[in-house]
VOBAPA-615180 format. One line per 3 residues: their letters; for each residue y, x, z of N, C-alpha, C. Coordinates in pm, 1 decimal, decimal comma. Layout:
A	Y X Z Y X Z Y X Z | ... $
***
This chain:
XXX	-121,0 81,6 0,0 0,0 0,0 0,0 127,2 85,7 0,0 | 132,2 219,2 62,7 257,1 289,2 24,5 262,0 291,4 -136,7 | 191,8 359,1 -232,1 242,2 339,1 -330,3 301,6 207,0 -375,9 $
XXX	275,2 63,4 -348,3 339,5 -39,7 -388,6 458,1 -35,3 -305,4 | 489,9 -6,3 -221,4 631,2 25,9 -131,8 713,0 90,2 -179,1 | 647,5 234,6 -248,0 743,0 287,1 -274,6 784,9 238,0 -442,1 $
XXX	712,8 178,3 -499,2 757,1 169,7 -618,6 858,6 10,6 -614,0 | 848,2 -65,9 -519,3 895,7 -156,4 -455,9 1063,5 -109,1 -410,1 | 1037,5 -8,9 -322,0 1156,7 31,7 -325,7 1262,4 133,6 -422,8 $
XXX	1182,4 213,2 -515,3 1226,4 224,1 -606,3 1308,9 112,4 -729,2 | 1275,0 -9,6 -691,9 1346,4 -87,6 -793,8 1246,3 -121,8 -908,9 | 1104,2 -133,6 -910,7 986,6 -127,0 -1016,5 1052,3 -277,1 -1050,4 $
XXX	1043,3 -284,1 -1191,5 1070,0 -424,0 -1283,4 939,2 -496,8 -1231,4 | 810,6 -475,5 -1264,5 685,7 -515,3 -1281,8 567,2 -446,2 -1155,4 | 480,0 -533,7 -1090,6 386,4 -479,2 -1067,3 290,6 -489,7 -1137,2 $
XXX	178,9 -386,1 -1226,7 81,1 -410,4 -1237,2 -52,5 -367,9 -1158,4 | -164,0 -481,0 -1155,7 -265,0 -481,4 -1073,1 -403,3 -497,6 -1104,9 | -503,6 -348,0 -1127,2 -586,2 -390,6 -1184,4 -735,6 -354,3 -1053,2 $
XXX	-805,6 -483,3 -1087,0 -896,6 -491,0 -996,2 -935,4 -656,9 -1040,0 | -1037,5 -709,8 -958,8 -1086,1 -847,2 -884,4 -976,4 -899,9 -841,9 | -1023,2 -1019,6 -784,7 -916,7 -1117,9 -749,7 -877,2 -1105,0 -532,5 $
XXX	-954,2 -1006,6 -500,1 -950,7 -966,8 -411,7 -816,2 -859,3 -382,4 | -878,4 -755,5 -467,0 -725,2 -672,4 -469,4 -576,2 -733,0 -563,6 | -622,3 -792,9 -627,9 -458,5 -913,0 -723,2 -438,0 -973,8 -613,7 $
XXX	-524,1 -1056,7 -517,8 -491,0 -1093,3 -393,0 -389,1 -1022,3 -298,3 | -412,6 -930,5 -262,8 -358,0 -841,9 -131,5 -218,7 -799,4 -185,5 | -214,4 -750,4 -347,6 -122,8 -684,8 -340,7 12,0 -804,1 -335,9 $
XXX	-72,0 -902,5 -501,1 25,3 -989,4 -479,9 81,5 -1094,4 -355,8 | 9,6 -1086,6 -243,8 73,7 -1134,5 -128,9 210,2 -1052,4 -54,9 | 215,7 -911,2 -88,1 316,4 -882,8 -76,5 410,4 -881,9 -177,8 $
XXX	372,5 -916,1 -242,6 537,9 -963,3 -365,0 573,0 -1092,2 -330,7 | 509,3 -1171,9 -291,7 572,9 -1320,0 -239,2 725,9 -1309,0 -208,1 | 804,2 -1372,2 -266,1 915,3 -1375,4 -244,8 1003,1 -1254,5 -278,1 $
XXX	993,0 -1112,7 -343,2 1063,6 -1031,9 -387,7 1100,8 -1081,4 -461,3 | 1069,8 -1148,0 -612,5 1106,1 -1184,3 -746,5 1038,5 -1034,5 -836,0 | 990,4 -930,7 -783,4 910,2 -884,8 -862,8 750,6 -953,6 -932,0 $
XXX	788,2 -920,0 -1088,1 653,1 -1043,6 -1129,8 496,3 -925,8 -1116,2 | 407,8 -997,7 -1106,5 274,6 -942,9 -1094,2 217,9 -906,4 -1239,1 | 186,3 -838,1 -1269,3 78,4 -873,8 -1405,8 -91,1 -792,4 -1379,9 $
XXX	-150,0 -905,5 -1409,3 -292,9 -891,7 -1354,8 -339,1 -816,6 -1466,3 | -445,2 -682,4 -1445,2 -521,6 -591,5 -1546,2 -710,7 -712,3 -1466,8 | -753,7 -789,4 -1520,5 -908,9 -814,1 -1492,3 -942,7 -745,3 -1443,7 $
XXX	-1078,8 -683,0 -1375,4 -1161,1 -596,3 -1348,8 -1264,4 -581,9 -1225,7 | -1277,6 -691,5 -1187,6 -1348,4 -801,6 -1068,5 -1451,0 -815,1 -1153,8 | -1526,2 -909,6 -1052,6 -1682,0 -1001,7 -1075,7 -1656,3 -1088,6 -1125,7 $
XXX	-1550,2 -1159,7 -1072,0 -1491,3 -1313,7 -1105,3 -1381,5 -1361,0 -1192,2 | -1267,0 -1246,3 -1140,9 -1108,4 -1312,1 -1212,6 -1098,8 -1441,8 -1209,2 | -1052,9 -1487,4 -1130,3 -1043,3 -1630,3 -1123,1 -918,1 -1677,4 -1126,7 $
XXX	-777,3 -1574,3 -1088,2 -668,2 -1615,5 -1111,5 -683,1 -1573,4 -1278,6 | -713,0 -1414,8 -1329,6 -721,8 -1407,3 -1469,9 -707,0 -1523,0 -1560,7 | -860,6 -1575,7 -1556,8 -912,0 -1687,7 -1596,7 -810,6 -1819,1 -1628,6 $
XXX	-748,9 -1813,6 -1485,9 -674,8 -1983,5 -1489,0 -567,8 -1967,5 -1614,1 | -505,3 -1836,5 -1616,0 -410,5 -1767,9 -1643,7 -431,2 -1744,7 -1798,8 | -515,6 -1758,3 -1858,4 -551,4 -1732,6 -2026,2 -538,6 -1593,7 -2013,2 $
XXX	-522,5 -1501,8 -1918,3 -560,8 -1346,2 -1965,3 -689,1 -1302,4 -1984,8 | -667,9 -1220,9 -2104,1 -777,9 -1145,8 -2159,2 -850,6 -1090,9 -2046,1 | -1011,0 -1115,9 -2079,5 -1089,7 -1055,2 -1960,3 -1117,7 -917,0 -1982,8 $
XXX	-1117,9 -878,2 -2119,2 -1089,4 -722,1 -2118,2 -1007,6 -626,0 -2094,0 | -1026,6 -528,1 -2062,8 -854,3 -463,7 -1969,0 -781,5 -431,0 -2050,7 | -854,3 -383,6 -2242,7 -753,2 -330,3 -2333,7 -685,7 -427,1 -2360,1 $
XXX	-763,6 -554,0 -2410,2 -686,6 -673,7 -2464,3 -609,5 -727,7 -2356,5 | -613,7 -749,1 -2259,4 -530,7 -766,0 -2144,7 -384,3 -730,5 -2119,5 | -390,0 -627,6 -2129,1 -299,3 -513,5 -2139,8 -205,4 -536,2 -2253,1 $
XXX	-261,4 -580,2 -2393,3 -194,6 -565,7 -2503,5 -121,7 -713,5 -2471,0 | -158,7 -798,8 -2412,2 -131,6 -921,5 -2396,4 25,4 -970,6 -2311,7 | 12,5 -843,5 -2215,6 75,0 -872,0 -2092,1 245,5 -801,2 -2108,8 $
XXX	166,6 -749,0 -2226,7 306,1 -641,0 -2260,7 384,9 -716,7 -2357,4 | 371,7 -823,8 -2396,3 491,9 -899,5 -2457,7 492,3 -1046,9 -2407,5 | 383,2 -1055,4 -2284,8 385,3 -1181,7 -2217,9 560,0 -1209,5 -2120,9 $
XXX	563,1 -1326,2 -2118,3 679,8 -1483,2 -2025,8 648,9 -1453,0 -1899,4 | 770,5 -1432,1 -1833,1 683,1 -1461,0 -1654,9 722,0 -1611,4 -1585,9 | 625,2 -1598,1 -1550,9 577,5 -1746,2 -1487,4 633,3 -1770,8 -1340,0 $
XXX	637,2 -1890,5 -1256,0 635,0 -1944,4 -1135,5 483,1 -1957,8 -1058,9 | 418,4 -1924,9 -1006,1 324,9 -1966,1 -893,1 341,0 -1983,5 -832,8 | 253,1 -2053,1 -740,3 195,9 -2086,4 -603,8 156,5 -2009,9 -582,8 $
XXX	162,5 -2063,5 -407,1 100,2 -1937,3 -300,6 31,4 -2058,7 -178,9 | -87,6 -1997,0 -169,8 -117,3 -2088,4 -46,5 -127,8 -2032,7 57,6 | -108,9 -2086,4 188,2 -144,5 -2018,0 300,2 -238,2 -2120,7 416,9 $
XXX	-366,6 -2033,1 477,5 -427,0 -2074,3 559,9 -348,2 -2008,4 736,0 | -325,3 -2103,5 795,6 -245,1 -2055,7 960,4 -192,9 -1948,8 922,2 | -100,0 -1956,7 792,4 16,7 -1833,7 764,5 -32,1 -1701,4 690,2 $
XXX	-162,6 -1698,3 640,6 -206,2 -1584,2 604,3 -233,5 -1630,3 433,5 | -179,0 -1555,8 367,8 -192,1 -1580,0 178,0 -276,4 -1541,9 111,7 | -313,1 -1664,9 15,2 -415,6 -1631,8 -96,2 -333,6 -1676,1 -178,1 $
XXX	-398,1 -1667,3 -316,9 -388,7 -1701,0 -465,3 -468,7 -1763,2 -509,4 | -587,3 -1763,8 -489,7 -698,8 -1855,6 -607,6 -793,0 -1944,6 -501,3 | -833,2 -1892,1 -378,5 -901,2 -2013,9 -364,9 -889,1 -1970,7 -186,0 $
XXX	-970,0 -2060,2 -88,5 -1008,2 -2061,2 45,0 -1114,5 -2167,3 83,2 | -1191,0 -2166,2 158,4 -1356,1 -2201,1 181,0 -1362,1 -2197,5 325,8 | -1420,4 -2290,7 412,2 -1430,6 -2307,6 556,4 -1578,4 -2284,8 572,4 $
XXX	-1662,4 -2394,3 463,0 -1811,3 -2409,6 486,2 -1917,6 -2306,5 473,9 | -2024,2 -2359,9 380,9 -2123,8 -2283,8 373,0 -2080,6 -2175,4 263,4 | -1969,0 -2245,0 171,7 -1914,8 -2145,9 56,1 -1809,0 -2066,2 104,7 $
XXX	-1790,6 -2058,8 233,7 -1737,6 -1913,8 322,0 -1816,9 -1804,4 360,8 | -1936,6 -1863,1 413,8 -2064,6 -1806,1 487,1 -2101,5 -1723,0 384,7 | -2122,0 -1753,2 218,6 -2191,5 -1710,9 109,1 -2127,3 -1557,8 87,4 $
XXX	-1977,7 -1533,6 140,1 -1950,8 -1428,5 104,5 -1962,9 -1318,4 155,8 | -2029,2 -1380,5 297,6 -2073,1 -1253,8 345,7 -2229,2 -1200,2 350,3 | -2297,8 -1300,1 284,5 -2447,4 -1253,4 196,2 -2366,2 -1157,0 94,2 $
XXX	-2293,8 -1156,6 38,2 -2237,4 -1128,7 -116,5 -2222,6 -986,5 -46,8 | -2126,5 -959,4 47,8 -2094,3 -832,4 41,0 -2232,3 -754,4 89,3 | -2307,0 -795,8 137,6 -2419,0 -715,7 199,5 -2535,0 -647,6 57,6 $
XXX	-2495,7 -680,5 -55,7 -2600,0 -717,5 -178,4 -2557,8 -583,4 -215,3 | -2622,0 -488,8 -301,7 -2611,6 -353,4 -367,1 -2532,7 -409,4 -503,9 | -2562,2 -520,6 -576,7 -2459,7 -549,5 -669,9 -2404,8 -638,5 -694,4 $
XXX	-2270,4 -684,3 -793,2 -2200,2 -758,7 -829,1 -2232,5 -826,7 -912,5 | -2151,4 -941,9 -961,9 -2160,2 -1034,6 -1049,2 -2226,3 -1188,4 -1023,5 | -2176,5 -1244,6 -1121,3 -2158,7 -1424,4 -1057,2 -2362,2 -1477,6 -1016,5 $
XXX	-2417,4 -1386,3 -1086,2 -2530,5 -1376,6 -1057,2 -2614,9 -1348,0 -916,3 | -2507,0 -1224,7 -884,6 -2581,5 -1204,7 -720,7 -2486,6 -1333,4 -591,2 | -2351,8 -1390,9 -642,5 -2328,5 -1533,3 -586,0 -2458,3 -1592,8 -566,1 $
XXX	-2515,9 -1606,6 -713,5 -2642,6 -1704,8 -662,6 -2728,9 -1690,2 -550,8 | -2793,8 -1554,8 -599,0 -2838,9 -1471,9 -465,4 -2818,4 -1487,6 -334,9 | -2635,0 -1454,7 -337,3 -2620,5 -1503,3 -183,1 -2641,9 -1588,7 -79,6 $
XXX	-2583,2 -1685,7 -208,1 -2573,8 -1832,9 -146,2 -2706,5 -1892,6 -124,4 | -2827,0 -1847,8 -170,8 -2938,3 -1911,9 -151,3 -2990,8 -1844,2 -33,1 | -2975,2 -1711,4 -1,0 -3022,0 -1623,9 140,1 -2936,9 -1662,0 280,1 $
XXX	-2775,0 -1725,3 218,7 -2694,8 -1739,6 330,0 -2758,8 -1907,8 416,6 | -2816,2 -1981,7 309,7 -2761,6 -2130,5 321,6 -2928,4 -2132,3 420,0 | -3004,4 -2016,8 471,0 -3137,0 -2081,7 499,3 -3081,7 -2065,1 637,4 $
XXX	-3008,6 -2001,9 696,2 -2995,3 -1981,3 834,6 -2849,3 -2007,4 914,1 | -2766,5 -2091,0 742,1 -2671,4 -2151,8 803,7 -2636,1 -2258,5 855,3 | -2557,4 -2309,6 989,1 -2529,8 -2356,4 1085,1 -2416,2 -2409,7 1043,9 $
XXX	-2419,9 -2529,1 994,7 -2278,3 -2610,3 949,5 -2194,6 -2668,0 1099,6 | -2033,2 -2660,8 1041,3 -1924,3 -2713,2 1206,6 -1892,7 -2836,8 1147,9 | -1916,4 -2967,5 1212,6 -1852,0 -3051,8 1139,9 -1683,7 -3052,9 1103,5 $
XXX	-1619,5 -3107,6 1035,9 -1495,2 -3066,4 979,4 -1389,0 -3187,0 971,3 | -1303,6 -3195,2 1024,8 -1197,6 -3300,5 1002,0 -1084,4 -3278,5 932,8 | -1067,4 -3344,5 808,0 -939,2 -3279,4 768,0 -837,5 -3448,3 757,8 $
XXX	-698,1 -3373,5 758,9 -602,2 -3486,7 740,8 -484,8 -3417,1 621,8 | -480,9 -3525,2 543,5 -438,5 -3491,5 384,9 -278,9 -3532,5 421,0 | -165,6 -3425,0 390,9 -7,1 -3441,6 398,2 -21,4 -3571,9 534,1 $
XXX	-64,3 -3555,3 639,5 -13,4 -3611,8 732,1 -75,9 -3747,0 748,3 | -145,4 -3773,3 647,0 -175,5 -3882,7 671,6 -328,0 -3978,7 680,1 | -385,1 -3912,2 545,6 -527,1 -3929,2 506,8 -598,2 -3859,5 641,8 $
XXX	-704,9 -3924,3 691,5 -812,1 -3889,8 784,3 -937,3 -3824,9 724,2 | -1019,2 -3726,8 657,7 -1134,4 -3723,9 619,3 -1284,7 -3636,8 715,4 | -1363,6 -3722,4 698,5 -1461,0 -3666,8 822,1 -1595,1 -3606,3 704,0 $
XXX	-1621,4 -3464,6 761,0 -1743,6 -3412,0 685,5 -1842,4 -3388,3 810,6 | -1918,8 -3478,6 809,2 -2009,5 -3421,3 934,4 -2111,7 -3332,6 959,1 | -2157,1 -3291,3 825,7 -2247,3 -3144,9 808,5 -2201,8 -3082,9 613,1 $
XXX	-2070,2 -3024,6 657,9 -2012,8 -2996,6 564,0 -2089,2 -2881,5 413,4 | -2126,0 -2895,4 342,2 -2166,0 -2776,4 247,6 -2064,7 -2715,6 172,0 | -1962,8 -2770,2 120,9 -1882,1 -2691,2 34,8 -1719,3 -2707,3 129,5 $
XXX	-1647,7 -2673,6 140,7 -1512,5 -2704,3 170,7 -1418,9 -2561,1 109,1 | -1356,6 -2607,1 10,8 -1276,1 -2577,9 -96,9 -1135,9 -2580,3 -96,4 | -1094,4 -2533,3 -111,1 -914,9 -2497,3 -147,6 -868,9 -2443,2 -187,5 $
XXX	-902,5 -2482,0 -325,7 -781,2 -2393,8 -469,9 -680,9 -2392,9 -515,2 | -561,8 -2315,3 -491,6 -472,2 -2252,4 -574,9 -454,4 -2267,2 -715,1 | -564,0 -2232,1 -774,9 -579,9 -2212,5 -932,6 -712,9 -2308,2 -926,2 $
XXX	-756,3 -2331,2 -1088,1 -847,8 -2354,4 -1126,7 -997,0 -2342,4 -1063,5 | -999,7 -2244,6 -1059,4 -1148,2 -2182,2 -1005,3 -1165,0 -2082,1 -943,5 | -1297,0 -2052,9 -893,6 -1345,7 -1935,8 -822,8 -1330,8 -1784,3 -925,8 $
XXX	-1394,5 -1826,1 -1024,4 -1398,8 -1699,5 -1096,6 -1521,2 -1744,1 -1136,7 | -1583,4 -1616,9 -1245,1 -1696,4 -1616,1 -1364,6 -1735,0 -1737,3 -1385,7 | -1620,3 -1828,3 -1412,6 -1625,5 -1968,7 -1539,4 -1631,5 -2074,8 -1458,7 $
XXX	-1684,0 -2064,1 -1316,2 -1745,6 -2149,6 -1185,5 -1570,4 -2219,9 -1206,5 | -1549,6 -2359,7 -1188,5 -1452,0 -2424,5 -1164,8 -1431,4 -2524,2 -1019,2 | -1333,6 -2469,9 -995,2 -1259,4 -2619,0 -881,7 -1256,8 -2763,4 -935,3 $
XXX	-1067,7 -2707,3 -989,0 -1069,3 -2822,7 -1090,7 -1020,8 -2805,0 -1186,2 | -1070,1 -2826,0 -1338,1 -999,2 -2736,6 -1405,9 -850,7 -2813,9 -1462,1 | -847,6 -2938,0 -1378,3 -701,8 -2957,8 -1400,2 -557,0 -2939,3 -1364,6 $
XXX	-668,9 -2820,9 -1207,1 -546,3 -2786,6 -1117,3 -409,8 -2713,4 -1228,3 | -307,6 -2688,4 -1165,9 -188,7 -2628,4 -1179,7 -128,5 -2549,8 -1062,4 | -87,7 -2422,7 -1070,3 -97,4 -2361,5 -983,5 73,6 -2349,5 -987,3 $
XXX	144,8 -2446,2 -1035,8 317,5 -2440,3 -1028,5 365,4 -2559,4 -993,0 | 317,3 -2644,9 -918,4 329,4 -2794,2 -930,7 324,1 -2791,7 -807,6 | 319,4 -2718,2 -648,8 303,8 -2727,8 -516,6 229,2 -2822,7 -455,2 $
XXX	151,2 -2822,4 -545,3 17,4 -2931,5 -457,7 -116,5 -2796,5 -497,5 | -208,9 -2810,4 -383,0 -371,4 -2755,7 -402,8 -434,0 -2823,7 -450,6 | -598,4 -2790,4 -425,5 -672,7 -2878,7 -463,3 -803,0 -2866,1 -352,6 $
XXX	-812,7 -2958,5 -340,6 -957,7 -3016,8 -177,5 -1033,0 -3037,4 -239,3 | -1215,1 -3000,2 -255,7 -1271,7 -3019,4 -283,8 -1414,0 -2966,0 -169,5 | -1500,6 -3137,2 -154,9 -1585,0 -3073,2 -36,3 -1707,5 -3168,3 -35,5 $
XXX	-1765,3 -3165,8 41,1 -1922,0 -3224,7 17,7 -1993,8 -3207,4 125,6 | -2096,7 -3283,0 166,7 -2193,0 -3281,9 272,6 -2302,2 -3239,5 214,8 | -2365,0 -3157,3 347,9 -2499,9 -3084,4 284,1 -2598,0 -3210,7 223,3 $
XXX	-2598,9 -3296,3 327,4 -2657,8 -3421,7 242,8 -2706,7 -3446,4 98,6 | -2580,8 -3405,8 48,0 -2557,9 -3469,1 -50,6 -2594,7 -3301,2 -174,2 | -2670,0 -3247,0 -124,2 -2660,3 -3114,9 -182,6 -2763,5 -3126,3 -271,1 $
XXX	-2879,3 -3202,3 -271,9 -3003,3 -3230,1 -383,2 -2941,4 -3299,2 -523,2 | -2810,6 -3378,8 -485,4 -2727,9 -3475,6 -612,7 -2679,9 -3294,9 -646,7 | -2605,5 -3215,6 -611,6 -2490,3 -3108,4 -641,8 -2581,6 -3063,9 -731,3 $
XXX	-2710,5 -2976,0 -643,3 -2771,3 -2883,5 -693,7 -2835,2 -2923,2 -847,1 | -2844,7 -3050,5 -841,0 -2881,7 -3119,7 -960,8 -2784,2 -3092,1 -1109,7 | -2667,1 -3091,1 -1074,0 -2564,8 -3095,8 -1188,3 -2479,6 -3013,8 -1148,2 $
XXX	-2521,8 -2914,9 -1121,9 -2470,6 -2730,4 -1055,6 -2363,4 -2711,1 -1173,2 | -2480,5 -2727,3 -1309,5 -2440,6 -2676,2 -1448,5 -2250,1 -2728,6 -1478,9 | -2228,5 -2849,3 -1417,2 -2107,8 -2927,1 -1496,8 -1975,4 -2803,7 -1400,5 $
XXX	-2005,4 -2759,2 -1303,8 -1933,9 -2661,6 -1255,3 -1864,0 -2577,8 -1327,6 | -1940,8 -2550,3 -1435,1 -1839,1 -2429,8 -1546,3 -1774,2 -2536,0 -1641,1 | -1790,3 -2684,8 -1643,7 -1750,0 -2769,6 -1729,4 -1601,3 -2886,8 -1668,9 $
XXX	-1706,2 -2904,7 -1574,8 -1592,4 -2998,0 -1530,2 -1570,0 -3000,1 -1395,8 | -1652,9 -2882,4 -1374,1 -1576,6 -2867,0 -1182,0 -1616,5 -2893,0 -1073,3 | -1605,8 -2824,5 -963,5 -1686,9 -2895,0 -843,5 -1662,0 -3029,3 -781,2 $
XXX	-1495,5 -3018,1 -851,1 -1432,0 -3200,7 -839,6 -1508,8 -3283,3 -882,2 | -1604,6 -3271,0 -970,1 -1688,7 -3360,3 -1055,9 -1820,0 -3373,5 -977,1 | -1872,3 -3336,6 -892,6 -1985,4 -3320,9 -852,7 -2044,1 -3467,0 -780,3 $
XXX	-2190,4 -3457,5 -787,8 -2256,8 -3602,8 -752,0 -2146,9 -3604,7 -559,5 | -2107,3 -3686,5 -498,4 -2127,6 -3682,0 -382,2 -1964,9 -3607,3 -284,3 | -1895,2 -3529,9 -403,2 -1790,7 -3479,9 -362,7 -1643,9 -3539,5 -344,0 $
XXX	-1593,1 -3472,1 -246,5 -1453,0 -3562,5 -228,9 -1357,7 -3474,9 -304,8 | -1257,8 -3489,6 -320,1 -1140,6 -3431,5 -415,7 -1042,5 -3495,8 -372,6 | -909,1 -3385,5 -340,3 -764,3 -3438,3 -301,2 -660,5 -3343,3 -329,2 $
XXX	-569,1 -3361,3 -409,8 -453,2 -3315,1 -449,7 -341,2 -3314,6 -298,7 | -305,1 -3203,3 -241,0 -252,8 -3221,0 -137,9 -145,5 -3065,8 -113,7 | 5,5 -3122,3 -60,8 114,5 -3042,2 -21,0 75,6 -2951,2 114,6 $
XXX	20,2 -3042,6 221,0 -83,7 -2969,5 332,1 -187,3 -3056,9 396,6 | -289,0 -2942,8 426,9 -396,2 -2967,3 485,1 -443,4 -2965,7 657,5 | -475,0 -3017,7 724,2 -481,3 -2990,8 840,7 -631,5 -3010,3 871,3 $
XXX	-716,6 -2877,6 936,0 -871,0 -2873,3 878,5 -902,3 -2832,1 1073,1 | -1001,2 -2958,5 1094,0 -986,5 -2913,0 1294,0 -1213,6 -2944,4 1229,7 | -1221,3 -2809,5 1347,1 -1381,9 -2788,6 1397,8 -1380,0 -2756,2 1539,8 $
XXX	-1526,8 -2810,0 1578,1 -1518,2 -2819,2 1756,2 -1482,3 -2678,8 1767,7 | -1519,6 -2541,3 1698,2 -1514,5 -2426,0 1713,1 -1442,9 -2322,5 1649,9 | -1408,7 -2222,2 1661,4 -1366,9 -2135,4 1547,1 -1475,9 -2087,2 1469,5 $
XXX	-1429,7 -2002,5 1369,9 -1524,8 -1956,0 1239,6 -1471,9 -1910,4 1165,3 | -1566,0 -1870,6 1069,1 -1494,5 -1776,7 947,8 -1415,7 -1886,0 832,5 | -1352,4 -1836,4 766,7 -1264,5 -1875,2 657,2 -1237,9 -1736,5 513,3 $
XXX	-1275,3 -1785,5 423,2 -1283,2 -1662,1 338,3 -1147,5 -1714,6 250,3 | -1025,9 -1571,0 206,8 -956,2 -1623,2 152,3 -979,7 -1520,7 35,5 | -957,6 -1559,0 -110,8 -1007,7 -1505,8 -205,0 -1116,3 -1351,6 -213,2 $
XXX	-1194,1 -1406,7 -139,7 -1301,8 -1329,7 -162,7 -1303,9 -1226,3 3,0 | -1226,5 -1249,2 78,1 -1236,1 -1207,6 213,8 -1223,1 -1326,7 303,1 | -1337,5 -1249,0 421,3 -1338,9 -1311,2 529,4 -1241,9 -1276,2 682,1 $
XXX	-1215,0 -1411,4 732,7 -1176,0 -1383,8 822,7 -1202,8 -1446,9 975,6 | -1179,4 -1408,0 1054,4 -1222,6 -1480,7 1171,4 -1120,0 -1605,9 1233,9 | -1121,7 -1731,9 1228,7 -997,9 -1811,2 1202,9 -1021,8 -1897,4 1309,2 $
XXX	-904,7 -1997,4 1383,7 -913,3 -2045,1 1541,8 -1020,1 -2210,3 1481,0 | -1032,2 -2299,1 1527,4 -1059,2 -2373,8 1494,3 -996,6 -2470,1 1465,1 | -853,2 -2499,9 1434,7 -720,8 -2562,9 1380,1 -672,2 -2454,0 1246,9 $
XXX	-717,6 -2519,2 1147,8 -650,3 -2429,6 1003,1 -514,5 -2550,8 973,4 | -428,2 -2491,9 942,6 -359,0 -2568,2 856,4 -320,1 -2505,7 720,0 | -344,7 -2560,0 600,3 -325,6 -2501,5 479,2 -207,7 -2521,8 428,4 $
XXX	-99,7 -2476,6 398,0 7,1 -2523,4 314,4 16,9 -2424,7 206,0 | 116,0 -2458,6 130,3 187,9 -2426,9 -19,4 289,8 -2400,2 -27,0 | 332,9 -2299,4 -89,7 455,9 -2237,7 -104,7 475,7 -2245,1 -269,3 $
XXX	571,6 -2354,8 -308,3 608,7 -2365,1 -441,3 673,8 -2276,7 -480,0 | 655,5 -2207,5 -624,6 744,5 -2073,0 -674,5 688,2 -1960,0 -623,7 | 655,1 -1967,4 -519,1 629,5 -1859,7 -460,5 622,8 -1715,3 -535,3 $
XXX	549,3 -1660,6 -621,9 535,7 -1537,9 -657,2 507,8 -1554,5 -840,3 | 599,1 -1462,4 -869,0 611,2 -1453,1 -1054,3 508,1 -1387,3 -1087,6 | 472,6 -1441,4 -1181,3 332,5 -1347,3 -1274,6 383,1 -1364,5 -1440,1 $
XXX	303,3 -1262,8 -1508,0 289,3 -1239,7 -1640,4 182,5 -1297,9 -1696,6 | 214,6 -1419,9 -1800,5 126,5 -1529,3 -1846,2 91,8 -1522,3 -1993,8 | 28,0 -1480,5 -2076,4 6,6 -1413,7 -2194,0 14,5 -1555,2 -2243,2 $
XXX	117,5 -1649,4 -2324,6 129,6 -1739,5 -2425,1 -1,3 -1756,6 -2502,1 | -29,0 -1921,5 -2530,6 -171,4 -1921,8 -2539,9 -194,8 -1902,7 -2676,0 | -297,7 -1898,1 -2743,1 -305,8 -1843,5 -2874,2 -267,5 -1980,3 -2984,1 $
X	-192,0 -1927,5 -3084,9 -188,6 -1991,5 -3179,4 -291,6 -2137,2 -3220,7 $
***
């Protein structure tokens, strides 16, 4: 992070950031609010802001892209004050990431992996959330609990792919283990039409979230975990942080 400081304080026009959506994560949380714009180089498992973003998943074409690309407005979300970009997870699709890091390799493939080694010995919290203040929703043995920023997770896997990540609303998307024999069934429409779409799932467009479990627990925010109280509140920061948006093709 000193080098982004110092080039920060040098007066840098542009940050560029090449990695996963983990490190585009970290750095771009500290540009929040400079007005310096981000421009993402791919180079993750996932790219999932990439992705939402029409940038090239290759780093040359990427690159060639970004260098005569518009900068854009984003969103920024925050869980109890701490920032992501593309997504955040309470449930069992929090738990999954820490099968993930334990695995010798990458790719949307060893996800699968994870999630099938994490989910035999995981211990669901039931989950209450209340939508901008008002909506009540009860998950009582939660499997997915979702909160995207952008579009999707990464490697094609979708939220929703109608989110908008400049419009200061997220996107809620969540499900009971229950209901996980309907999911697992039509897994496939995930790269199509989203986990919003799923047999059994709830979906909510929302300014903030207020997410209460009898306990604390982990919370993964784009691709990290953290140890979080058992009162999350999610909000949105409209505008929040400029990026470089490669104009879509002809």
């Amino acid at each position: 992070m000193r080098q982004l400081d110092a080039a920060l304080a040098d007066g840098a026009d542009c940050i560029a950031v090449c990695g996963g959506d983990g490190t585009v994560s970290s750095i771009g949380a500290r540009l929040i609010g400079t007005g310096v714009p981000l421009a993402v180089v791919p180079m993750g498992s996932g790219n999932g802001l990439a992705r939402h973003f029409g940038i090239p998943q290759d780093p040359a074409a990427a690159v060639e892209a970004l260098a005569s690309a518009p900068v854009r407005d984003m969103d920024a979300g925050f869980a109890s004050g701490r920032p992501f970009l593309v997504s955040a997870s309470v449930a069992w699709d929090a738990e999954l990431v820490r099968a993930y890091d334990k695995l010798p390799m990458r790719g949307v493939g060893s996800y699968v992996i994870a999630g099938a080694v994490s989910i035999l010995d995981w211990k669901p919290q039931p989950v209450t959330a209340t939508v901008d203040g008002a909506e009540r929703l009860e998950f009582p043995d939660p499997l997915i609990f979702t909160v995207g920023n952008v579009s999707g997770w990464g490697g094609g896997a979708l939220i929703d792919p109608a989110a908008d990540a400049s419009d200061g609303r997220m996107e809620l998307v969540a499900g009971n283990r229950r209901d996980a024999p309907r999911m697992l069934a039509s897994l496939a429409d995930v790269f199509s039409k989203g986990a919003c779409a799923l047999p059994g799932a709830t979906s909510r467009k929302f300014s903030s979230l207020v997410v209460e479990r009898p306990e604390p627990g982990p919370v993964q925010l784009d691709g990290e975990l953290f140890d979080a109280p058992a009162k999350v509140e999610f909000t949105v920061r409209r505008g929040a942080l400029r990026i470089l948006v490669p104009a879509p093709a002809a």
